[in-house]
C-alpha positions as CSV (number, residue, x, y, z in Angstrom):
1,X,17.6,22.6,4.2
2,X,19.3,21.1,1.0
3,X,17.3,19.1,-1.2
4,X,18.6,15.5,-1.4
5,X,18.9,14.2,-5.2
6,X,20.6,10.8,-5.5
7,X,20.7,8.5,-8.6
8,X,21.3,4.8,-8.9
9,X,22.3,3.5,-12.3
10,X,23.7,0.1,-12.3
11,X,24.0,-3.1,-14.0
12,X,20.2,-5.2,-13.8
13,X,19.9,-7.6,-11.3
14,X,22.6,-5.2,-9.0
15,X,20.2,-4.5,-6.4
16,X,18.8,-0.6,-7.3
17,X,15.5,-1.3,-6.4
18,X,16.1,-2.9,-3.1
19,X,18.7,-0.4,-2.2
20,X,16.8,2.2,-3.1
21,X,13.9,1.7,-0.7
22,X,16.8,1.2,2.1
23,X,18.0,4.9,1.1
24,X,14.9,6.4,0.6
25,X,13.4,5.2,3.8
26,X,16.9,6.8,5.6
27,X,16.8,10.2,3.6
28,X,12.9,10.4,2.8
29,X,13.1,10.8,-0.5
30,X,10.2,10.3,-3.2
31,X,11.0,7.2,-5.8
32,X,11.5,7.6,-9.5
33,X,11.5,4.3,-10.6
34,X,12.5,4.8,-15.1
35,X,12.4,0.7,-15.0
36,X,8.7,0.8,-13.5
37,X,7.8,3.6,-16.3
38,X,9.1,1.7,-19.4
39,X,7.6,-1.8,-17.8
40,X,4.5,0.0,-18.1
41,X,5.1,1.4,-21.8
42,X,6.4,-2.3,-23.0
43,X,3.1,-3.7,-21.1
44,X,1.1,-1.1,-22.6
45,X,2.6,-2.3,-26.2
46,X,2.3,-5.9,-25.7
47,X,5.9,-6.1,-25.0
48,X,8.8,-7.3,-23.1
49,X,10.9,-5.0,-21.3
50,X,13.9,-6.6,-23.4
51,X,11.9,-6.7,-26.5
52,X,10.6,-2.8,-25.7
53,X,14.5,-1.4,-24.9
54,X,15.2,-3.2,-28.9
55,X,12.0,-1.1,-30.0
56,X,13.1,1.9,-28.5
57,X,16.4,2.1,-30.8
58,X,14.1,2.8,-33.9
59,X,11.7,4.7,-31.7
60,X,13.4,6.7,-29.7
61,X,10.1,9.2,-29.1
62,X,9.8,7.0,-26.0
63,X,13.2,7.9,-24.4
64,X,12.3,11.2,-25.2
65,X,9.2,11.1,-22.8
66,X,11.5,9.5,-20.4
67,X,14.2,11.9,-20.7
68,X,11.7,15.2,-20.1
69,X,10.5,13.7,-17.0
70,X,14.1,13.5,-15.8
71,X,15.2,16.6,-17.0
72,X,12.7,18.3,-15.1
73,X,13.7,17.4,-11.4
74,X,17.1,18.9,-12.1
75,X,15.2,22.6,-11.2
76,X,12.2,20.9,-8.6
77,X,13.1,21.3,-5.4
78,X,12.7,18.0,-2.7
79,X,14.4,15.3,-2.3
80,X,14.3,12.1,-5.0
81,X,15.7,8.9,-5.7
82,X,16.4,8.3,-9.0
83,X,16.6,4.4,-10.1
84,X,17.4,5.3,-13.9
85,X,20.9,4.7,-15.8
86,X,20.6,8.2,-17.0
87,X,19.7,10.2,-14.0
88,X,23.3,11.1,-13.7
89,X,23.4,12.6,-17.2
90,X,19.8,14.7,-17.0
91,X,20.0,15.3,-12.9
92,X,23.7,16.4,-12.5
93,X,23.6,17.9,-9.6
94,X,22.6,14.8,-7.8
95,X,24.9,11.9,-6.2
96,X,25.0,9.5,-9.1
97,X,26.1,5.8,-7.7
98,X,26.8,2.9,-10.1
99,X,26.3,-0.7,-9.0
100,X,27.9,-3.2,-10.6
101,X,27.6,-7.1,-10.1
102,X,28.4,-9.9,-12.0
103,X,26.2,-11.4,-14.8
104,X,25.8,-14.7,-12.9
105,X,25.0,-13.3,-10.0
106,X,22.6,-10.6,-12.0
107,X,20.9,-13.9,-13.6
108,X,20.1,-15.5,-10.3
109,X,18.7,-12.3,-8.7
110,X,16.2,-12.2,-11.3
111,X,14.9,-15.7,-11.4
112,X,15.1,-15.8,-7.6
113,X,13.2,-12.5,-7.7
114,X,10.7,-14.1,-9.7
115,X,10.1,-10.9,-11.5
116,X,6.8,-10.9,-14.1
117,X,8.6,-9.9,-17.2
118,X,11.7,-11.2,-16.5
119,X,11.0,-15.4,-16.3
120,X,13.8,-17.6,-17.9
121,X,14.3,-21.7,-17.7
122,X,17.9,-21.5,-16.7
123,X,20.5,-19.2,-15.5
124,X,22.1,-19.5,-19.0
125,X,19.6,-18.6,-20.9
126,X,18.8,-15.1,-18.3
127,X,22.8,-14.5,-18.8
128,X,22.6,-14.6,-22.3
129,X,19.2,-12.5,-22.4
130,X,20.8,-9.8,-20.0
131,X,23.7,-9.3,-22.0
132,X,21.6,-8.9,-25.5
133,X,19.3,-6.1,-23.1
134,X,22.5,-4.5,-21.6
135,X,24.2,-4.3,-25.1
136,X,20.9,-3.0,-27.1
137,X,21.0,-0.3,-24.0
138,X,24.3,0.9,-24.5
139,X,23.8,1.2,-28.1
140,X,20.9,2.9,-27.6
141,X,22.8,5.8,-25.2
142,X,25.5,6.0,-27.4
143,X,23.5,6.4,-30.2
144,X,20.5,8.9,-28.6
145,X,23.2,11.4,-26.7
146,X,26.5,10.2,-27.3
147,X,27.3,8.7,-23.9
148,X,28.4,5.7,-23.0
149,X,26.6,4.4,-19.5
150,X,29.6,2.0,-18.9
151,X,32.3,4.8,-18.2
152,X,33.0,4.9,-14.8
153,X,34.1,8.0,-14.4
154,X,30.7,9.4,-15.0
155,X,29.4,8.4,-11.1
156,X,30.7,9.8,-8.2
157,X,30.5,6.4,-6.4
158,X,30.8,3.0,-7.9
159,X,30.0,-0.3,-5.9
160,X,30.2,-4.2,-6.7
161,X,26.9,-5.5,-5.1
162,X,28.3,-9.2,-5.8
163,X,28.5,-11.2,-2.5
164,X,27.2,-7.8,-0.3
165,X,23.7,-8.0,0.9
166,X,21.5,-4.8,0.2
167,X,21.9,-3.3,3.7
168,X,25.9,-3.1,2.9
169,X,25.4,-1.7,0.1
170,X,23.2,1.1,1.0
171,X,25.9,1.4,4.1
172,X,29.0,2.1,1.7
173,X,26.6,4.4,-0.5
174,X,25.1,6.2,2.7
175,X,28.6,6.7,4.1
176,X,30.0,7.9,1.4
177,X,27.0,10.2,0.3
178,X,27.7,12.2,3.8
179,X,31.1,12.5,2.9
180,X,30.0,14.2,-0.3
181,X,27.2,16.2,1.4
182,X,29.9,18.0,3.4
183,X,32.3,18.7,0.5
């Protein structure tokens, strides 16, 4: 039986998570959530994810324990679901889907989401905060191992989530996953 390896990088507020649990309820495959980790490293700091990802360009030690962790499924066999925007890069031999979605849309996810970490007064003010955390992320990826996460051409499937609910978007990804399974 082949192991089933599939990666969701994406823009935030696209959807991964919820999309990810529709997948890996269809495949079975075991979660690897990189947001969850480094929410628990910026709580464990006293931190903000946003203020933790600026952190982590001066301290890159922590991607480091990140990376290592990912590295290692590429040779485990079983079937995972990677929610990570580097999971294509350290798991290549898994399906690697980008989501993208607007920035407006992205802004009222989150606040509608009502996420811990993530609380802002107004959809301007989460625009302008997920820009500054999507910018200080690719720096950061550019910077650490010379890739740049906003190249396309790096996923084998790329998907606007704006104006599709999550079960269309998990359809588009499933459907074209089997297409890639039998190639």
């Amino acid at each position: 039986m082949k192991d089933y390896k599939i990666s969701l990088a994406g823009d935030l507020g696209s959807g991964k998570t919820t999309v990810g649990e529709i997948l890996s309820k269809k495949y079975n495959l075991k979660k690897v959530s990189i947001g969850q980790i480094l929410k628990e490293m910026a709580q464990a700091q006293g931190m903000t994810v946003a203020e933790f990802n600026t952190y982590m360009e001066t301290h890159p030690e922590y991607d480091n324990l990140v990376d290592d962790k990912l590295k290692s499924y590429e040779n485990i066999s079983g079937n995972f679901l990677f929610d990570s925007r580097m999971a294509w890069h350290f798991v290549p031999s898994g399906y690697s889907v980008y989501m993208k979605v607007d920035v407006e849309t992205a802004a009222l996810r989150i606040m509608n989401a009502h996420r811990e970490n993530e609380q802002y007064p107004d959809v301007s003010v989460a625009v302008d905060k997920l820009t500054k955390r999507r910018q200080s992320e690719l720096l950061r990826y550019n910077s650490l191992y010379g890739v740049d996460i906003s190249d396309m051409s790096n996923y084998d499937l790329v998907v606007d989530t704006s104006g599709k609910s999550p079960e269309e978007v998990a359809s588009i990804i499933i459907e074209n996953f089997e297409i890639w399974l039998n190639n």
